[in-house]
PAMARMI-483529 format. One record per residue (C-alpha): x, y, z. Coordinates in steps of 0.2 Angstrom, whole numbers, plus 5000, padded with zeros to 4 digits. Layout:
<nodes>
XYZ
...
</nodes>
This chain:
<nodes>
508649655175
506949565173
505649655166
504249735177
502449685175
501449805163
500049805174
501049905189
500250055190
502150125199
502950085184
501850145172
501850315182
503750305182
503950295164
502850425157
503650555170
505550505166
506750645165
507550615149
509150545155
510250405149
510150335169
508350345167
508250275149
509250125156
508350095175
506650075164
506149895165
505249835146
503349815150
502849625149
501149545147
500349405158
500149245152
498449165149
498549005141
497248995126
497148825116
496748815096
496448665089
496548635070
496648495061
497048395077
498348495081
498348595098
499248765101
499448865115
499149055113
499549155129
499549325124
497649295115
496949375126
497849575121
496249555105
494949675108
493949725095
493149845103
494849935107
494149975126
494849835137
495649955149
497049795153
497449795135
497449975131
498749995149
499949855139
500049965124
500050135131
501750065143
502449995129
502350185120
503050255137
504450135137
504950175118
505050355122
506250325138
507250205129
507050345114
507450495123
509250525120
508750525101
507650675105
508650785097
509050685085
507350645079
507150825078
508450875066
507850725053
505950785054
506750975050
508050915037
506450805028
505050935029
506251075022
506550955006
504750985005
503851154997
502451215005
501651284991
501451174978
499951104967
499750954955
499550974936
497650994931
496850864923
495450884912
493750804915
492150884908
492351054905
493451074919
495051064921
495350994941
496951004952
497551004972
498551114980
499551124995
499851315005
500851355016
501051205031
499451135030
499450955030
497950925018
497650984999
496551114994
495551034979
495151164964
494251184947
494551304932
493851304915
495351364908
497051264909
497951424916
496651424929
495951594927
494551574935
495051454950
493651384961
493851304979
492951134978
493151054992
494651125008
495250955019
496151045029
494351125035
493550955033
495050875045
494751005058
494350925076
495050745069
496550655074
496550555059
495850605041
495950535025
495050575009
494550424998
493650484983
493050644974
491950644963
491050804952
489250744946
488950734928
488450914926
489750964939
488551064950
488750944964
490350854973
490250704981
491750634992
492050495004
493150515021
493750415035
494250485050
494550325062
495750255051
494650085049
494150115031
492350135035
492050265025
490550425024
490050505007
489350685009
488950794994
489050974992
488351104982
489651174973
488551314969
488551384985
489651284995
488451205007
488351015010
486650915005
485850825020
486350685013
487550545022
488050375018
489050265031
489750105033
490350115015
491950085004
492850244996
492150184981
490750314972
490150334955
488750464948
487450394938
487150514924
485450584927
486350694942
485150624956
485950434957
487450384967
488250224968
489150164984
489750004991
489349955010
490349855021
489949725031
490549835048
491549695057
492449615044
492449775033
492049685017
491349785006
490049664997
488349764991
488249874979
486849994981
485950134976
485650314983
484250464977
484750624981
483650674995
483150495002
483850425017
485150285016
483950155024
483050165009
484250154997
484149994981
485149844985
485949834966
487049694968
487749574982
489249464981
489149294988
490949254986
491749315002
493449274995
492949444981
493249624983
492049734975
492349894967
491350034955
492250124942
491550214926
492150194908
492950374902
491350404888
490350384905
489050294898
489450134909
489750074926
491049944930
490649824945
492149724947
492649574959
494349524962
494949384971
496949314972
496649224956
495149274949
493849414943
492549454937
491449614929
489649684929
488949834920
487749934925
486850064910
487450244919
486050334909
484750214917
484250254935
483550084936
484749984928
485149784932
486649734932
487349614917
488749504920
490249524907
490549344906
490449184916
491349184933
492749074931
494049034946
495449044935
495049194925
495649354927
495349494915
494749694917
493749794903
493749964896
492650034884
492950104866
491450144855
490349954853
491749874858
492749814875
494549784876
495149664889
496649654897
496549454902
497549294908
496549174896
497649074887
499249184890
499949174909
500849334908
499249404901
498549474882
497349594876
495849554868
494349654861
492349604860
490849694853
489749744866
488149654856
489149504859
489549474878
489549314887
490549194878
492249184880
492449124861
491949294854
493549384863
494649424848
496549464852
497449634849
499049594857
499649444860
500449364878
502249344879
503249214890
504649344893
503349514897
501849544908
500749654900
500149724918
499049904912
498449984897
497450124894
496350164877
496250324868
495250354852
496450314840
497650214851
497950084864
499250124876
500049964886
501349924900
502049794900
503749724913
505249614904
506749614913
505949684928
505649844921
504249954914
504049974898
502550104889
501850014872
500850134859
499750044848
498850134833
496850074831
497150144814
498449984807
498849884824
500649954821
501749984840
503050084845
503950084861
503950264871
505850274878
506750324893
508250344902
508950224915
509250074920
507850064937
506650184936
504850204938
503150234926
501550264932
500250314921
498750424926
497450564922
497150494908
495250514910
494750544893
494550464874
494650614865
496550654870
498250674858
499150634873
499650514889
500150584903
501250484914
502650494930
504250444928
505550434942
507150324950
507850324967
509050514960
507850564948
506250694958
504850634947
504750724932
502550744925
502650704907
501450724892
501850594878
501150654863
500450484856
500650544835
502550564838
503050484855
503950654858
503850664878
503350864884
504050884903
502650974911
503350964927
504750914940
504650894958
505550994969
506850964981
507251144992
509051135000
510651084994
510150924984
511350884969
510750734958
512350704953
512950644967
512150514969
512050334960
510950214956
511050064949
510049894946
510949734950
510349534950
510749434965
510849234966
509549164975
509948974984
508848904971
509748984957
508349104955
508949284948
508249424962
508349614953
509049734967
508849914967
510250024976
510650184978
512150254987
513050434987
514550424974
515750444990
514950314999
516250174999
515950014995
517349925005
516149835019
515949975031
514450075024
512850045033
511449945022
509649965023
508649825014
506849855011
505649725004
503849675003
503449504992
501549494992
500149504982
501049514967
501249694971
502749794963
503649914972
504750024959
506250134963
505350314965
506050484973
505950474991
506650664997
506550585015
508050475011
509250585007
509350605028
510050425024
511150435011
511950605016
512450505031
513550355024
512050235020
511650115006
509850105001
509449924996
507649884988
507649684985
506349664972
506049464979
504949344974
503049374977
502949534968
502949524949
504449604944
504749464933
503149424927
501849304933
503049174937
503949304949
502349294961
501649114961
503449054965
503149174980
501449144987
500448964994
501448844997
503048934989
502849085000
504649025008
505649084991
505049284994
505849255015
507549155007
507649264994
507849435005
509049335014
510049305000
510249474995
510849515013
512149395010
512549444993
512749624995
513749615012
514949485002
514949604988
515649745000
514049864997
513749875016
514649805033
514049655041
513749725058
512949875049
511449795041
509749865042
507849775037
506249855034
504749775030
502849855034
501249735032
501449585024
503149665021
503149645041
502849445040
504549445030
505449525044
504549415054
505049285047
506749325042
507549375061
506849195063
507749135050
509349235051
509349345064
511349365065
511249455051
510349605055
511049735069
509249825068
507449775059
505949895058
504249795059
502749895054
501049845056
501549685051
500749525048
501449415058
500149285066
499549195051
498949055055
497849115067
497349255057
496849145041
495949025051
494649175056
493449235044
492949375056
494449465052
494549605038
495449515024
495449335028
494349265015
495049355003
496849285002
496549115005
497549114987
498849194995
499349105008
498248955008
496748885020
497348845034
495848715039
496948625024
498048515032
499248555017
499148735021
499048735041
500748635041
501648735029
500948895036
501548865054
503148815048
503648995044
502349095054
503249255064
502449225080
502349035080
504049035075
504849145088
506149025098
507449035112
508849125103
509649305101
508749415092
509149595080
508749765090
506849785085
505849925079
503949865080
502449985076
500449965076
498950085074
497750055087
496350065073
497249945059
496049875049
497249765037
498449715051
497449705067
498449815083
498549625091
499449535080
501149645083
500649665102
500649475105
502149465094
503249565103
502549495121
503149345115
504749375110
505049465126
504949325134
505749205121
507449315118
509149255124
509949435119
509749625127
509649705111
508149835110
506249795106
505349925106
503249925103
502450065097
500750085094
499850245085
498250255097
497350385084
497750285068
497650135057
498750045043
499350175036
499850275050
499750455053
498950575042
499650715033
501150785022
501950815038
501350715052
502150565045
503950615043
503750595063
503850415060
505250405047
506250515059
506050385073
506350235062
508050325055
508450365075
508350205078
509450145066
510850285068
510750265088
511050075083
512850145074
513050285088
512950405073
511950555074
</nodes>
């Protein structure tokens, strides 16, 4: 049956009053988009857009906003007989979850701060207590009251002033990243009249208690770029201009150094960055560069008495660190080294105690936690169990501590909060999370493998299957990958996916190029005009593990969100016979068109990452792989797509005029099926709860795919 026009009122009418029958689900006709043929011209190459016209930045074209809200309406018809289904997931993943439960307090000042969760609210209760046992427990700050009357809140940043008598924090609640600072008295609870807009999350206290720090965005690109500063009491309009970038391709963020004496500006580009400090005990302080701005120069600082320690690519691609007095900044030639690079490990964290130096560094595509005494230079290595697991090192927010505290977890392993005392490495469980219900670690397995990539490349893969799943070629597979921006996604404990693996389904994370799993290396053989190795490499995987009988070959699953959505873009381009079912969130997939507009949030910034399209070089590799230039006249895999109306990494039109196209392109009946949150942005719905509606569709989708329930 050929589609119906989106714009028929009739048939939009018809959809959103279905009964929920499988006659109906099957008489609804998919929405499609007119065609209005817009030409681009780069580089004396012409192109033809016709869906260009579904961008609206000011999200009000009623012709646009119609498109989307029928495409919604044909989801749920085509949906409907997953209802129940969808149900039963959301209730089998939420009662996993305890509804009382808090974090482990973390010491900063004279308090000791922690966030609680009661009861089914969806937000935390932040709290304070002088006392680790938290005697005398103090409210600071409810968000659940603040996220009354919103659709969409997130919290950014809390931050207590130096003498913790007042909080400042920064919200969005349109899901664009524009964000608002308040500050309240915690004294009595009552919110100063002061409010600053337009901002990043960003926020640091100067120490005189009457300073504030903040960085504004430029409101249509959403750059944050000046740094500026706020007196209590002023308005923001007259507020100091600090610092400015002129760089467009650099982010800029504030942090403080843990003895609070200093405030880090810091720039980062794809392949460079760059520090400022600013004196935090001076309410007029100018800002003092670190070092030269070089473009390929990477390095972050901490503080540690009169010196800073650096944590830098300079002469060691897989990065070293290096240490300078603070009398002697500027000159490269003064950095001294403290631990030197390694072609086989990426030194990718460290943090810096009074008597030690803690690092992480990756070899063999695992973490590993480095303690270094100040005292004699002397390192031991902090071990753990497993052969894929994840570290993640945090609250570690002062110099004056005997111990690190860290999270360790793996795909059968609830994260487990440790203290590791840094005298004796011996590691103090303080906490584990918990999983309600009937889950049994034991039954379950994972395991770390290394696929062959077409190349030759070796591509670590992350599984996790129940130890009665078996592995004969006729269990479902669900392959997850990302591959951009050098980002690492570890194997963590994801309670949401037992509903998965309870059900017969291997759980694949394909650690591709892109990322930095195997160093530095890893991610520059992933990115520019090697960006096709992170796309052949998820392929190959699929290949492998179906040849290796860890799933069927008519079972196979992909999911991919963001730039993670360009890969399943460009993967069902490249192989879509593979792949009985591919989820596409927010994803990334008109590149070339994106990159060549410096309006869009993002652009400038990750011109290292995929290239400059007004580049020839660039423009003709990028259109060679984009998603939606890409899309062709063949069959394509049953397609989940979702959007956020408000997405302000991904913008709502790239997946829109993605999926009009391959409506129209497709030679198959398979399902595609567009869905946009109208309330919400890149990260979808807020809450602890609200967005275990979204796994559960995605996971209906898949099991309605295998007629399983």
């Amino acid at each position: 049956m050929k589609p119906a026009h989106y714009l028929s009122a009739a048939i939009i009418s018809a959809i959103a009053g279905l009964s929920y029958s499988a006659y109906a689900a099957e008489s609804v006709s998919a929405p499609v988009a007119k065609k209005v043929p817009h030409e681009l011209v780069t580089n004396g190459h012409k192109r033809i857009d016709d869906y260009y016209w579904l961008r609206d930045d000011t999200r009000k074209n009623p012709e646009m906003l119609n498109y989307l809200n029928a495409n919604n309406a044909y989801a749920d018809a085509k949906m409907a007989d997953t209802k129940a289904l969808q149900s039963q997931l959301f209730d089998e993943m939420k009662s996993r979850i305890p509804q009382n439960d808090s974090s482990l307090p973390i010491k900063s000042g004279h308090y000791f701060y922690a966030s609680e969760m009661v009861g089914d609210n969806e937000y935390p209760i932040y709290v304070r207590s002088t006392t680790l046992d938290g005697k005398d427990k103090q409210t600071v700050l409810d968000i659940n009251q603040l996220a009354k009357g919103h659709a969409f809140f997130y919290l950014s940043n809390v931050e207590p002033s130096p003498n913790e008598q007042l909080l400042a924090y920064t919200a969005d609640t349109v899901s664009r990243r524009l964000y608002t600072a308040k500050i309240i008295d915690l004294s009595s609870g009552k919110a100063l009249p002061d409010e600053l807009v337009n901002i990043k999350g960003d926020i640091v206290w100067g120490n005189d208690n009457q300073t504030l720090y903040y960085i504004k965005k430029n409101p249509t690109t959403l750059l944050g770029y000046q740094v500026y500063r706020h007196v209590l009491g002023q308005p923001q309009s007259a507020d100091e201009l600090v610092y400015e970038e002129q760089d467009l391709s650099y982010y800029t963020y504030l942090t403080k150094s843990k003895d609070k004496s200093t405030i880090y500006i810091s720039h980062r580009a794809t392949e460079a960055t760059g520090v400022h400090l600013l004196d935090a005990n001076n309410p007029h302080a100018k800002p003092i560069a670190f070092t030269a701005r070089d473009p390929q120069l990477m390095y972050e600082v901490q503080k540690h008495g009169d010196d800073f320690y650096i944590l830098t690519n300079l002469g060691a691609k897989n990065s070293r660190i290096m240490k300078v007095a603070a009398n002697h900044l500027g000159d490269k030639a003064n950095w001294q080294e403290v631990i030197p690079g390694s072609e086989h490990s990426q030194i990718q964290a460290f943090e810096l105690f009074d008597e030690y130096l803690v690092y992480e560094s990756r070899k063999g595509a695992q973490s590993h936690i480095t303690v270094v005494s100040l005292n004699d230079g002397s390192q031991r290595e902090v071990a753990f169990d497993g052969e894929a697991y994840s570290l993640h090192l945090y609250g570690n927010k002062e110099l004056d501590n005997s111990a690190l505290r860290l999270k360790y977890s793996s795909f059968t392993t609830p994260t487990i909060d440790y203290d590791v005392d840094l005298k004796t490495l011996k590691l103090t469980q303080l906490k584990q999370q918990q999983v309600l219900g009937d889950f049994d670690a034991s039954k379950y397995l994972s395991k770390r493998i290394f696929v062959k990539a077409r190349d030759g490349a070796q591509v670590p893969v992350t599984l996790v299957y129940r130890k009665d799943t078996k592995l004969d070629g006729t269990a479902p597979l669900y392959q997850y990958g990302y591959g951009s921006y050098g980002i690492n996604i570890d194997p963590t404990f994801k309670p949401e996916l037992v509903s998965l693996l309870d059900r017969g389904f291997v759980y694949v994370l394909a650690h591709i190029r892109g990322s930095q799993m195997k160093g530095r290396g890893w991610y520059e053989d992933g990115k520019k005009l090697n960006k096709k190795n992170t796309f052949n490499d998820f392929v190959d995987v699929t290949k492998s593990l179906v040849a290796q009988g860890y799933g069927a070959k008519d079972k196979v699953f992909a999911v991919g969100g963001s730039a993670g959505g360009l890969l399943m873009g460009a993967v069902i381009n490249q192989a879509p016979e593979l792949y009985n079912g591919v989820a596409a969130h927010v994803p990334f997939v008109d590149v070339v068109t994106t990159m060549l507009d410096e309006s869009i949030p993002l652009t400038t910034n990750e011109y290292d990452e995929w290239g400059n399209p007004s580049q020839p070089k660039y423009y003709d590799y990028m259109l060679s792989y984009a998603p939606y230039d890409n899309v062709k006249k063949q069959a394509y895999p049953n397609l989940l797509v979702t959007s956020g109306l408000f997405d302000s990494q991904v913008q709502y039109y790239e997946p829109a005029k993605w999926v009009a196209k391959l409506r129209d392109y497709k030679t198959d009946d398979h399902l595609l099926l567009f869905k946009t949150d109208m309330e919400s942005g890149h990260g979808g719905a807020s809450g602890r709860f609200n967005a275990l509606h979204e796994t559960a569709l995605e996971y209906a989708f898949f099991l309605k795919l295998l007629n399983q329930k």
